[in-house]
VOGU-3710 file (C-alpha; in Angstrom, 3 decimals, decimal comma):
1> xxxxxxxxxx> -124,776/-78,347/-143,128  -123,564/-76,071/-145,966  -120,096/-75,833/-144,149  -120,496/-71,761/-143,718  -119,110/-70,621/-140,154  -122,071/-70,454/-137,381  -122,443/-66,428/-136,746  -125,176/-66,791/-134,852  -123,882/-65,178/-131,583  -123,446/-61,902/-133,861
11> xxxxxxxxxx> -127,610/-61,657/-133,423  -126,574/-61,585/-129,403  -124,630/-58,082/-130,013  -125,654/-54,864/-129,907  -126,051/-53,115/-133,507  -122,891/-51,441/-132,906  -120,710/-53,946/-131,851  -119,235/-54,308/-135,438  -118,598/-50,636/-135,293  -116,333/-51,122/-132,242
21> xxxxxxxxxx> -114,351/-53,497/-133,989  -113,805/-51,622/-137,304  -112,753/-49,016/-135,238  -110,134/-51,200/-133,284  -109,252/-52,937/-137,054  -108,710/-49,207/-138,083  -106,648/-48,505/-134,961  -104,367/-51,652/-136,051  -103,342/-50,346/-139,616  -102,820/-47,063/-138,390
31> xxxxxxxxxx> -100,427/-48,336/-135,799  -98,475/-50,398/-138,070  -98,350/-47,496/-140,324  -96,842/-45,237/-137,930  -92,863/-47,245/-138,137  -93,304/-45,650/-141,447  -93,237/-41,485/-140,468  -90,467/-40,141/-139,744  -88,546/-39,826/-136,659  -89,679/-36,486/-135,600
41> xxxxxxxxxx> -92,852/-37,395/-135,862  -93,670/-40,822/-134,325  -93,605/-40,125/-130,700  -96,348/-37,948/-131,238  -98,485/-40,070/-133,613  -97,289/-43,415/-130,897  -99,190/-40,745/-127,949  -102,316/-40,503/-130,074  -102,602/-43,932/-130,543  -102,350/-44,539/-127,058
51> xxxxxxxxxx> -104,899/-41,403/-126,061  -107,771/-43,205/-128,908  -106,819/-46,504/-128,410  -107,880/-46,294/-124,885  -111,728/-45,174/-125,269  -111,797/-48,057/-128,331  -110,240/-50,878/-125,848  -112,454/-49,770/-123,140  -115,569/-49,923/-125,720  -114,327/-53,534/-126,973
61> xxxxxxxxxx> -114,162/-54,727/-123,959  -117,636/-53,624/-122,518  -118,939/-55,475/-125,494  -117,297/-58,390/-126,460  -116,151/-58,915/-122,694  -112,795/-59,061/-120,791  -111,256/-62,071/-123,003  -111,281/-59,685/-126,191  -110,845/-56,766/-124,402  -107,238/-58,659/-123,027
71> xxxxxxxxxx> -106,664/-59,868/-126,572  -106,996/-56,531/-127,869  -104,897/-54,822/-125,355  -101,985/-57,840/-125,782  -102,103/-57,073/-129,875  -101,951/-53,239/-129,900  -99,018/-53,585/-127,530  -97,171/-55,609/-129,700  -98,282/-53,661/-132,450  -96,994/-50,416/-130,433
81> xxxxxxxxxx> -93,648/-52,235/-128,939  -92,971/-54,326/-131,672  -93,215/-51,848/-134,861  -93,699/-54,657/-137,285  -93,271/-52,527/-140,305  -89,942/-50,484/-138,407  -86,804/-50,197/-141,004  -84,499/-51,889/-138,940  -80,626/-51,474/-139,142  -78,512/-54,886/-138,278
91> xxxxxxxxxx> -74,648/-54,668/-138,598  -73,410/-57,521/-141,269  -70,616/-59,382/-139,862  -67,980/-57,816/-141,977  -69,082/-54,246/-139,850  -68,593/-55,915/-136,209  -64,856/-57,469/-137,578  -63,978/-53,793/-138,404  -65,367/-52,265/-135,598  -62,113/-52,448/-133,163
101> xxxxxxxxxx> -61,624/-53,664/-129,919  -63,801/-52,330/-127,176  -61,379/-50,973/-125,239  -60,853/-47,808/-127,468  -64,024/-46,479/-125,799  -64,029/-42,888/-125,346  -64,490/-43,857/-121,466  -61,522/-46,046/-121,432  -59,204/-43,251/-119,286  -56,913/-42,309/-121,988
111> xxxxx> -54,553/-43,813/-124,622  -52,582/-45,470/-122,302  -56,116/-47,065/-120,483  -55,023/-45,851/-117,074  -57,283/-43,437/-115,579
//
C-alpha cells in the first residue's frame, strides 16, 4: 500500500465523465461569483445559471447516478439561495437603539395612532 486514494472506479466511467464534472465545478465558481455583480444585473445572470445548470445536473446525474445527481442539485441550491460571497448589511446595535419605537410606522393611522 503506498497510501494513494483507490481511483479505480474512474476506469468504470465513460471518457467524459470528468468533463461533466468540470463543467458542474465551473458552474459552482460562477455561481458564487454572481453575489458579486451588481444589482441590476444578478437576476439575470441567477436565470442563466438556472437555464445551464439544468442540462449539466441532468448530465451528472445520468453518469455518476441519482446520489450525485441529488448532491449536486442540494449544493447549487445553496450556492443559488445562500449567496455565500453576498455583501451583507446587519444593523449594529447602536442603529436598532436609535431606530424609534415601532409605532411611528407610516401605517400607524396618524399622529395621534387612532385611525
Amino acid at each position: 500500500m503506498t497510501g494513494l486514494p483507490d481511483l479505480t472506479f474512474l476506469a468504470t466511467q465513460p471518457r467524459h465523465a470528468g468533463l461533466a464534472l468540470a463543467l458542474v465545478a465551473l458552474w459552482l465558481v460562477l455561481a458564487c461569483l454572481v453575489a458579486q455583480l451588481p444589482a441590476r444585473w444578478q437576476l439575470r445572470a441567477t436565470w442563466a445559471l438556472i437555464l445551464a445548470g439544468v442540462p449539466a445536473l441532468g448530465w451528472l446525474t445520468l453518469l455518476w447516478g441519482p446520489g450525485v445527481g441529488v448532491g449536486g442539485l442540494g449544493l447549487g441550491l445553496l450556492i443559488l439561495l445562500g449567496r455565500p460571497t453576498a455583501r451583507r448589511r446587519r444593523r449594529t446595535p447602536e442603529a436598532r437603539e436609535t431606530a424609534g419605537p415601532p409605532d411611528s410606522a407610516p401605517f400607524a393611522g396618524g399622529p395621534e395612532g387612532r385611525p
